[in-house]
N, C-alpha and C positions, 0 to 999 in steps of 0.2 A: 830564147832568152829565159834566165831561170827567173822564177816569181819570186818577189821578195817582201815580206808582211812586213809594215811599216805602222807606225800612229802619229798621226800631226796633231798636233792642240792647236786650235787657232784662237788669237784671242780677238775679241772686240776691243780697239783702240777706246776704251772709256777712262775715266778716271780712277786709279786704285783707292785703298786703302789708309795709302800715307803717302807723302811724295815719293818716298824708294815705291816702287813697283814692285806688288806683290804676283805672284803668277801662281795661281791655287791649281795642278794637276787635279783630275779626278782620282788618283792612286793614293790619295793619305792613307796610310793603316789605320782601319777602326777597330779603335777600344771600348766599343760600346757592348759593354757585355751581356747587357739585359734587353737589347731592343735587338732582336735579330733580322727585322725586317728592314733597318736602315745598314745594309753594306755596303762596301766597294767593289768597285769590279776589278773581278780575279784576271779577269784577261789584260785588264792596263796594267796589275800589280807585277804580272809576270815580265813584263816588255824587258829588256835589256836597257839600261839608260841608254847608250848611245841610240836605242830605237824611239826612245821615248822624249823625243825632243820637241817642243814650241817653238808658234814663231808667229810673228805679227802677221795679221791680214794682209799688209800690203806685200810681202814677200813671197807669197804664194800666188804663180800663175793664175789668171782670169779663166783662162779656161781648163782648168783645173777645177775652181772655183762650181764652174758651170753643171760640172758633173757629179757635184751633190745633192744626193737627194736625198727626201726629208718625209715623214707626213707630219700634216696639224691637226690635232683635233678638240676641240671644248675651249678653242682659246688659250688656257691656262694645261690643259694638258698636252702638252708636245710629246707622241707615244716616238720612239726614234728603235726599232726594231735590227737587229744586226745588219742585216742587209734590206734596205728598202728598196721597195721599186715605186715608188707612188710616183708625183708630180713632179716635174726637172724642174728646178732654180733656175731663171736665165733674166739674169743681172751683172751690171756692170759694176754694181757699187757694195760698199761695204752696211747696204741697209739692209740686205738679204737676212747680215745675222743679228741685228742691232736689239737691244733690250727693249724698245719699246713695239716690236713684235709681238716678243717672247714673254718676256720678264714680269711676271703675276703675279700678287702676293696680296696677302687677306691678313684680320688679325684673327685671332683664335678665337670661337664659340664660347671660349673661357669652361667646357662642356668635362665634368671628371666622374666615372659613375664606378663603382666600387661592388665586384663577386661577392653578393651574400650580404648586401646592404641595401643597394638599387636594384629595384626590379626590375629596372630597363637596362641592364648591364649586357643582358642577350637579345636588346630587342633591338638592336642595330638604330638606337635613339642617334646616338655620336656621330653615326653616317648623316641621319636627318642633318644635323646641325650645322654639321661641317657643309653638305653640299650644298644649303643654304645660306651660306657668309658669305658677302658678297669678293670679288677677283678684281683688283684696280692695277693698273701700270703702276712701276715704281716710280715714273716721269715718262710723261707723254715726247720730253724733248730730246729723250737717249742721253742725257749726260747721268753725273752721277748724284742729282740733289733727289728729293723724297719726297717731292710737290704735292703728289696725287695719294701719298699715302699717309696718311695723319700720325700722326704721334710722337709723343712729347723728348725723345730719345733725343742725342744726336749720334744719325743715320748715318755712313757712309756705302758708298754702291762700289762693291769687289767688279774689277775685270770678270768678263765672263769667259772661259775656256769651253769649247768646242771641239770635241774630241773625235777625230776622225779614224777609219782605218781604208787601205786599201792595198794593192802590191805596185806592180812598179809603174812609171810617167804612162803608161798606155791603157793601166786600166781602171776599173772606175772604184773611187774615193764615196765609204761610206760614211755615215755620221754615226760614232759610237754612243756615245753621249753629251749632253752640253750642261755646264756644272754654272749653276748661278751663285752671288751671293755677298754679304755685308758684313760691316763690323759697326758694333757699338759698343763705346767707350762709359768710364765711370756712371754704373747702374746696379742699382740695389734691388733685389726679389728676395721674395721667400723662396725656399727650395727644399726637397729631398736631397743628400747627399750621403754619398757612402764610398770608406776608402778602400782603394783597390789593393793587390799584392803588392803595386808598384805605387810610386809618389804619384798616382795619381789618384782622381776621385770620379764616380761616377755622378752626375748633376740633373735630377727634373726639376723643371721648373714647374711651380704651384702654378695652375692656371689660370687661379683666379689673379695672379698676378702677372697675366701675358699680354695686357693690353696696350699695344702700341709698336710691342715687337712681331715682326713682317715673318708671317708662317707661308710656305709653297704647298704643301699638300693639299690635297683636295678631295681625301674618304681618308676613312680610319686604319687605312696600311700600317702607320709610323705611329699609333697609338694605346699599343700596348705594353705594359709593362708588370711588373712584378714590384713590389713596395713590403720589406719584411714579411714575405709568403701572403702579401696580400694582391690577389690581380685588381688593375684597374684598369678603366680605358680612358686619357687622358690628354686632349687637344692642347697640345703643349709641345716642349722642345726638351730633346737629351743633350746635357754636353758632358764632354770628358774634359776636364780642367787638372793642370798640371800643378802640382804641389811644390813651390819656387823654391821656398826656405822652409821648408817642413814645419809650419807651423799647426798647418793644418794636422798634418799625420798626428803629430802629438796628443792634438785637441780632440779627433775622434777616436784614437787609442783607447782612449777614457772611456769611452763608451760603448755600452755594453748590447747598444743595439747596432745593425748592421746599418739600415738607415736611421739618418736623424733629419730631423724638421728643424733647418734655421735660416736667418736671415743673410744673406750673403751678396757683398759689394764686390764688384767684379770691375776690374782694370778696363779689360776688355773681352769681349765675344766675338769673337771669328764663326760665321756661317756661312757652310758651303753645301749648295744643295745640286745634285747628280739628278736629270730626271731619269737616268736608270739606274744611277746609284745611291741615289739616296744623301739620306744628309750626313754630314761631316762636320761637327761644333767642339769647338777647341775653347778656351777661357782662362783667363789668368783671374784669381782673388786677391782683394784687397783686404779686404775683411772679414771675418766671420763674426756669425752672433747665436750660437746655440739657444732657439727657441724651448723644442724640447723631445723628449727620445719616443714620447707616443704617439709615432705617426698613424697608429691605427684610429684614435682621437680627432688627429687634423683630418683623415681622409673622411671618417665615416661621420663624424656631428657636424653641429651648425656652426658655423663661422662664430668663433669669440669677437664680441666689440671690445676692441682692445684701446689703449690706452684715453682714459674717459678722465684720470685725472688729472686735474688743472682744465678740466676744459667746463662746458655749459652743462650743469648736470640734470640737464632735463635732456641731454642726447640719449643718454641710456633708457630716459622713460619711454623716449620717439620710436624707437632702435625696436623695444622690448614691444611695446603698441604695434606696432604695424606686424611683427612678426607673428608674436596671437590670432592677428585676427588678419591672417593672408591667404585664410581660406575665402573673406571678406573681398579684399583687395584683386585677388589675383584670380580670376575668374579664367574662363579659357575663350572670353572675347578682351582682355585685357591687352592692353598694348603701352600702358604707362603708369609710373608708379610717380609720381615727384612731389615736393616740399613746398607751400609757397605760405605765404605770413599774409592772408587776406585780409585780416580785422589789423593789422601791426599793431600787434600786445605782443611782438617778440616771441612768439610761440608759433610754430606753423602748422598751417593745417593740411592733410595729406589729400591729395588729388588721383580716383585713378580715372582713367582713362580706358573707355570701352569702345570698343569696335561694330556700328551699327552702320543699318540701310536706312538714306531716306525714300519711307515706303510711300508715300504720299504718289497718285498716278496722275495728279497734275503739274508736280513739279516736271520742270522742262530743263533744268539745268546738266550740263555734259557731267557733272561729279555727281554719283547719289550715295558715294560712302558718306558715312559721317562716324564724328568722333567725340559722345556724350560721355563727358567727365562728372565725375559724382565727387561731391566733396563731403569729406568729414570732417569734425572736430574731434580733436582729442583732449576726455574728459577722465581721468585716474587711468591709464592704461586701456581703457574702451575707446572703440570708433562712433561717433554719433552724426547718423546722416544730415545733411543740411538740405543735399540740394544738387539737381543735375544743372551743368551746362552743356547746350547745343551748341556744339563747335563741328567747323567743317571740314574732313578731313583732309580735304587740300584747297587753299583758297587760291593762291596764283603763286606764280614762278616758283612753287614749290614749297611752298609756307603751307603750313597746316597746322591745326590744333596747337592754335598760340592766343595767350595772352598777352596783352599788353598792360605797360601800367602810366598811366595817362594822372597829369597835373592838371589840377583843375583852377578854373579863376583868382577864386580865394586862395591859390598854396596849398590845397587838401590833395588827396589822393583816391584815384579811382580805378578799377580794374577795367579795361576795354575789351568785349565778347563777339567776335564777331559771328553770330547766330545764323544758324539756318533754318532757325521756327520762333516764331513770332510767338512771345509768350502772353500774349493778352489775347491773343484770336485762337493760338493755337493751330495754327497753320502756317506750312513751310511757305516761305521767303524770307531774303533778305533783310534780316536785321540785325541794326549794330548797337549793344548796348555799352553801358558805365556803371558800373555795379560795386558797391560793398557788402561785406559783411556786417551785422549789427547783433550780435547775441548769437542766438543760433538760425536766423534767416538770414539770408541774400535780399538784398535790396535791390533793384532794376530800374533803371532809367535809359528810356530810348534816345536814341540819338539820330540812327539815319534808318528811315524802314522806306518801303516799296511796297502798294497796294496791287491786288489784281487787274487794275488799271490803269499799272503803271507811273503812277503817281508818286514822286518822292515828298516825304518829310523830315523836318528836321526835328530834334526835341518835341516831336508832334505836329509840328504847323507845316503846312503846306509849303513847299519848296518853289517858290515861281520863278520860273528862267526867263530872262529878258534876251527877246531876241532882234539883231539887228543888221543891215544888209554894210555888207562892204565889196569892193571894187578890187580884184586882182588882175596879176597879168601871168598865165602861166602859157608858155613854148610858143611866149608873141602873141596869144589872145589873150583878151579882157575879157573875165570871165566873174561872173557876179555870184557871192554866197552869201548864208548865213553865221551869222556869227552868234554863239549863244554864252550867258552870262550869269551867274550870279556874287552878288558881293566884288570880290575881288578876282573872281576867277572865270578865266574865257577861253570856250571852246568852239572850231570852226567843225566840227564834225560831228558835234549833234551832244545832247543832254546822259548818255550813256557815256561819252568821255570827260565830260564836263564835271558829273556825278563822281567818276572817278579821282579824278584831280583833287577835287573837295574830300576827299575822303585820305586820301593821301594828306592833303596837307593838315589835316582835324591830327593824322598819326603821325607826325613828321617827332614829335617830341619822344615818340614811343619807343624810338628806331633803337637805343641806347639800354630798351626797359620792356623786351620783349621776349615771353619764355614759351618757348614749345614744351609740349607736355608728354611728351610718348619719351619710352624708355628703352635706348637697343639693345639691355641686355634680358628684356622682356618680349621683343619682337624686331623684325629691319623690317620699317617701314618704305614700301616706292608710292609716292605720289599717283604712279601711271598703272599700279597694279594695287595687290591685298596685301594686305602686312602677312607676312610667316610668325607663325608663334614659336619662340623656341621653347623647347622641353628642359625645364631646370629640376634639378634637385634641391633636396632644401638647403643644402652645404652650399649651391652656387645663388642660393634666393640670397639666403643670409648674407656671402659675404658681399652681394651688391646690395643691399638695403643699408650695411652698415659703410660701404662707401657713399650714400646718399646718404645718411645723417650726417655723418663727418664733414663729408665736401659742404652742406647747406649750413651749419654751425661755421665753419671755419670759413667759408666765403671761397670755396676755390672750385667752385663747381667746372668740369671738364665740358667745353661745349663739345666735343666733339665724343665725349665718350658717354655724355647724354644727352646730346643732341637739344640741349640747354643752357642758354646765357645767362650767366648769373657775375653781376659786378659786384665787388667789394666795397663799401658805401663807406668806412670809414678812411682819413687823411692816410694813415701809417698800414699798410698791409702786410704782413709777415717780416717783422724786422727780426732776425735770428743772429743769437750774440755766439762767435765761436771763442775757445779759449785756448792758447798753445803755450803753459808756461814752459820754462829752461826743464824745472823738474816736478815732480808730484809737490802739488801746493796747494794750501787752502784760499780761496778767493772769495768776495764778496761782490756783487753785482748791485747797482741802483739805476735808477731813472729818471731824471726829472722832467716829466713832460708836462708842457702848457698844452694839457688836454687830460684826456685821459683811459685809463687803459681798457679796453674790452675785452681779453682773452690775453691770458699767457699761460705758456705750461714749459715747463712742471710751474707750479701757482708759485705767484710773484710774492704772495703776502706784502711786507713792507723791505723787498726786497730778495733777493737769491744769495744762498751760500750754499757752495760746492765746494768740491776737492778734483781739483783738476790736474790733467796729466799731461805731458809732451805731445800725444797723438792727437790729443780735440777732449777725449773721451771724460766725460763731467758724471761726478757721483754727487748728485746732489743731497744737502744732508738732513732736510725735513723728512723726506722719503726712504731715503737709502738703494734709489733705481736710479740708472746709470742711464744717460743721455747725451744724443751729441752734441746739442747746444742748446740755448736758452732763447726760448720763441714768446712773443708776443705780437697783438696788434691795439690799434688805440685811436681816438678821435680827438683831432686839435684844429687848430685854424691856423697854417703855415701860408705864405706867401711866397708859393713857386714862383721864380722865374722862369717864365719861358720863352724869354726874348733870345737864344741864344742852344745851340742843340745840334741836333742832328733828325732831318727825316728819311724815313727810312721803308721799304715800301714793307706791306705784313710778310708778305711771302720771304720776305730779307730778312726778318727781324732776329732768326735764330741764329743766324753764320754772324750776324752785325753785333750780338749781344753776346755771344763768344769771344769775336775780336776785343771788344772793350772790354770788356771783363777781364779778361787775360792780362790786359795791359795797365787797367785798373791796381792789378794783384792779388786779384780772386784766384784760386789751386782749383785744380780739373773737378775737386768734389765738390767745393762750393760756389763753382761757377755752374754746375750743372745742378744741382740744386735751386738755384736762382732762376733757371731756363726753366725747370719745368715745371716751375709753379708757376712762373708771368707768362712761359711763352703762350697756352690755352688761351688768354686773355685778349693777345695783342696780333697773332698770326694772320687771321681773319679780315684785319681791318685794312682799306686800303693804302692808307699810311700811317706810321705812326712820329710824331713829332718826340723826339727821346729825348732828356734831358738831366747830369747826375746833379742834386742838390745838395752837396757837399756842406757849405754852408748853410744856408735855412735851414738842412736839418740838422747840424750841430746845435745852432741855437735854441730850436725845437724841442728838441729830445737829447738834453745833455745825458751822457753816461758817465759815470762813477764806480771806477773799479779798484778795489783792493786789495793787493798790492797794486801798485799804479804799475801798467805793462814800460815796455821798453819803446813800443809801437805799435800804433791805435790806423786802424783801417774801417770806416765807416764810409761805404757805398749805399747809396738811396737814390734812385731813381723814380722820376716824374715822367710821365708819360700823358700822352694827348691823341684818343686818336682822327684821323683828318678823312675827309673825303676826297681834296686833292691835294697835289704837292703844293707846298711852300718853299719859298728861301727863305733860309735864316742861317745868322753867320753861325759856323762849326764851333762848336766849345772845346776848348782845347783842356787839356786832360794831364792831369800828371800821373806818374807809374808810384808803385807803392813797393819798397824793399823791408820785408821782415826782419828786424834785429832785436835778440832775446826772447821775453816774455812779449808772445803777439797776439793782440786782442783783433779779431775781423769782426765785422756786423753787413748786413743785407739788407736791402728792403724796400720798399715802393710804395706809388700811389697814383693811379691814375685820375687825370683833371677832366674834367666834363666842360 
């Protein structure tokens, strides 16, 4: 019988793309003409279509199936060699090939080092980094949602293709390659980009703006590049994006550098990753925004803090202070950089966080890392020490080096420490204090300590447990215990869970106003091991310090991209006004709010005048800088309803807040917009009770625009979040159709 070379693609029955069914072959032609180590394979490219056919798992004989082999290795590296001989598959089902086997994905080191600038450009620092970020499932459950991978996108998970070869029904079926991969829709980055011979453009993405988006590599293979004869090595993604209507070709025509540095809104991102072939990223642009042509600027200095006006102009002094002095700050036991307002005079004071032993050889406790946070104040651009706290690097289920912010009897405010050294004895054990700031001292007051005797106290006094017998009945015998007690609170299993309880309920108020203090783009902390330090330059110091002043000024802090909860305290949270006249128009904006405003930009003065255009796009005209809409936030006393909504479990809230919104009448940009400033806020929670206030906030926060639009869309959402479900009847919604001059607004407020 003659042998005849074949290739099957099998796909995993997952969810595509889009409801059409997308079927991603590992054969795309790559256009990627600066990254040579991301290609295709020549051997699928050559196949004959008719040889080169797909077909669902279930259509392909089981024992067929059986006679694939494979090897695994690191988990995340599946090495698939032309012909393997390793371990036989022998399965009956479609879990053999299923994503949540295989399918691995990290976010980026954000790690970019620059020939002839970084001295660790040849020190194989970018390997460090990368093989230390940590490998999560993209969903433990094989479908296609992004449970286990953070980030604020909206994700979807491509079919996987599984590329086989073999000759004919009798002999054995290798594995060529297996091609993972997603798309993600309306998303804005900074980038490199440069246009090619054809309508097309070559696309890196700045890496300090890749958080969120799911990287597969795992060493510095797919990280080298060339940037206008400059090499870099650069933990990030290439795409090749097709130029639809030649806007683009025009716009880099002009320019006289090959790459340029700009901000660019992208339709969608197709990612398709080969783990022998590599990756394969396609992209459609919505927008451009030409930053500026000296990317030798963006690669080799420090991150510009950019747009500072209209905002708190004491960000820039924060910004400018911590960066001076981050020989200060950034030690090489440092594992945290972050922001907290301990005295609240509205000015924060900076906290780092160091990495220590409790060396102490009578402590007996299973943990003896610790996590001693030093605080400054900042006084004209200087740091002035205050003061260390004893914090634990892990106290339980995985909480570590957290403060809490605790109400006190009177309505005052107090910070909650929970210490692993007793600052009056100076000796390690447990204790918990309550502490402010007063000038340039800390103030301390005990709360709950533990003598070498075992002996609990509370605010100092002796803690006495009452204890007393009761009668049970367990597996048919009556069996007599003790029961121990204080106050309110009663434990059958002795004064160490009793303790507990009480200490839990002293923090119950906390649960809402509790900030961890370690910083991942300074270190990835595991509970069960040592933090890894990663190696930054000062281009990646800068531009995450200037996202921790921004996020702590503007209240949007990412829990998950710092590993810190930070809620927004005033009623009205980012309400952003969009403008779409018929044609280029001059408009005037107003506000009437019964409260009042805390931040708008570009600056509200007594009012906004722009010159607005069909697209959104706003030239405001105190400035003469070009925006895409008009932001503020503010503090009033509105009377939410929330007898009436929808609950909604966290893990749902992003697919649920797409539905409405869409139906609403929010457009794919400013629905995503919306997501990915609230979703950080609300994901996490186990439910949230959602509700839009359409009315209270008209009456609220009337708006006054002139020329008066043709049709006025103002979405404001109230949110609550729950511990468990409720009923409550469904608020029924009406749809919003744009006619003429359409004015949109956004905005929120979470209820406590």
């Amino acid at each position: 019988m003659s042998r005849k070379m074949i290739v099957i693609g099998i796909l995993i029955l997952l969810t595509a793309c889009s409801n059409t069914e997308k079927v991603h072959d590992a054969a795309d032609k790559d256009n990627m003409s600066e990254v040579e180590e991301i290609t295709n394979n020549s051997d699928v490219d050559n196949v004959l279509p008719a040889e080169n056919n797909t077909f669902s798992l279930k259509e392909i004989d089981i024992n067929r199936l059986n006679e694939i082999r494979i090897t695994e290795e690191d988990g995340n590296r599946i090495l698939f060699d032309d012909y393997l001989s390793s371990t036989e598959i022998v399965s009956e089902t479609e879990a053999v090939f299923s994503d949540e086997y295989y399918d691995t994905v990290r976010n980026s080191s954000q790690a970019l080092y620059c020939e002839g600038f970084d001295e660790d450009f040849d020190n194989d620092m970018i390997d460090t980094n990368i093989s230390n970020m940590k490998f999560v499932h993209f969903d433990s459950s094989g479908t296609n949602t992004f449970s286990n991978f953070e980030s604020p996108y909206n994700l979807t998970k491509k079919n996987t293709v599984l590329v086989l070869e073999g000759t004919d029904e009798s002999s054995e079926v290798n594995v060529k390659d297996i091609v993972y991969g997603y798309c993600v829709d309306n998303i804005t980055l900074n980038c490199f980009i440069k246009r090619n011979t054809s309508d097309t453009f070559d696309v890196i993405i700045d890496p300090a703006y890749m958080y969120g988006l799911p990287v597969y590599h795992s060493d510095a293979a797919c990280c080298d590049y060339t940037v206008n004869g400059l090499n870099i090595k650069a933990d990030t993604l290439f795409l090749n994006v097709a130029d639809v209507d030649g806007a683009l070709k025009d716009t880099l025509m002009r320019s006289s550098s090959s790459y340029v540095y700009a901000q660019l809104t992208f339709g969608e991102i197709d990612c398709s990753y080969g783990v022998k072939s590599g990756y394969n990223i396609t992209a459609s642009i919505d927008d451009y925004k030409l930053i500026t042509t000296d990317t030798e600027r963006v690669l080799t200095k420090s991150f510009m803090f950019e747009n500072t006006e209209g905002k708190n102009p004491e960000m820039l002094r924060v910004y400018n202070t911590i960066m001076s002095n981050m020989d200060v700050l950034n030690t090489e036991s440092t594992l945290g950089i972050t922001l907290l307002d301990l005295d609240f005079d509205n000015i924060p004071e900076v906290l780092a966080t160091r990495y220590s032993d409790i060396s102490d050889p009578l402590y007996k406790g299973s943990d003896t890392e610790a996590a001693d946070v030093d605080v400054y104040r900042i006084e004209n651009e200087n740091l002035i020490y205050i003061g260390t706290l004893y914090n634990y690097h892990t106290v339980i289920y995985e909480l570590g080096n957290v403060l809490g912010l605790k109400t006190l009897e009177d309505g005052s405010k107090a910070w909650f420490n929970m210490s692993y050294r007793n600052r009056n004895t100076g000796e390690v054990s447990d204790t918990d204090y309550i502490f402010t700031l007063e000038g340039n001292e800390l103030k301390f007051q005990e709360v709950f300590s533990k003598d070498k005797e075992g002996n609990y106290y509370y605010f100092g006094e002796p803690m006495v447990f009452e204890e007393s017998t009761f009668t049970d009945e367990i597996y048919g015998q009556e069996t007599t215990s003790t029961m121990y007690s204080w106050g309110n609170y009663k434990s059958r299993f002795g004064t160490w869970e009793l303790i507990g309880k009480i200490k839990q309920g002293y923090c119950e108020d906390m649960k809402d106003s509790s900030f961890n203090l370690y910083s991942d783009w300074l270190s990835h902390t595991d509970p069960n091991n040592k933090s890894y330090k990663l190696q930054l330059t000062e281009r990646m110091l800068s531009y995450n310090v200037a996202y921790l002043v921004d996020s702590y000024y503007l209240g949007s802090y990412d829990a998950n991209k710092q590993y810190f909860e930070y809620r927004f305290l005033g009623d009205y949270a980012k309400p952003v006004i969009y403008l779409y006249p018929t044609k280029q128009e001059d408009v005037s904006v107003k506000i009437d709010l019964k409260g009042m405003l805390t931040c708008s930009y570009p600056e509200y003065n007594d009012g906004w005048n722009v010159t607005a255009y069909p697209d959104g796009t706003l030239i405001n005209k105190s400035d003469g800088r070009e925006y895409s809409y008009l932001y503020w936030e503010g503090k009033g006393a509105a009377d939410w309803d929330m007898s009436q909504g929808f609950v909604v479990k966290g893990s749902d809230t992003a697919r649920f807040l797409q539905d409405k919104l869409e139906y609403l009448g929010l457009t794919a940009r400013e629905l995503n917009e919306f997501i990915v400033y609230w979703l950080p806020l609300m994901k996490d929670n186990k439910y949230n009770l959602i509700t839009f206030q359409t009315a209270a906030y008209e009456e609220n926060a009337r708006l006054y625009i002139t020329p008066k639009p043709d049709s006025v869309l103002r979405v404001f959402m109230a949110y609550k979040a729950l511990d468990d479900y409720i009923e409550v009847p469904e608020q029924r919604l009406s749809t919003f159709k744009r006619n003429g001059f359409a004015a949109v607004e956004w905005g929120g407020t979470e209820v406590k």
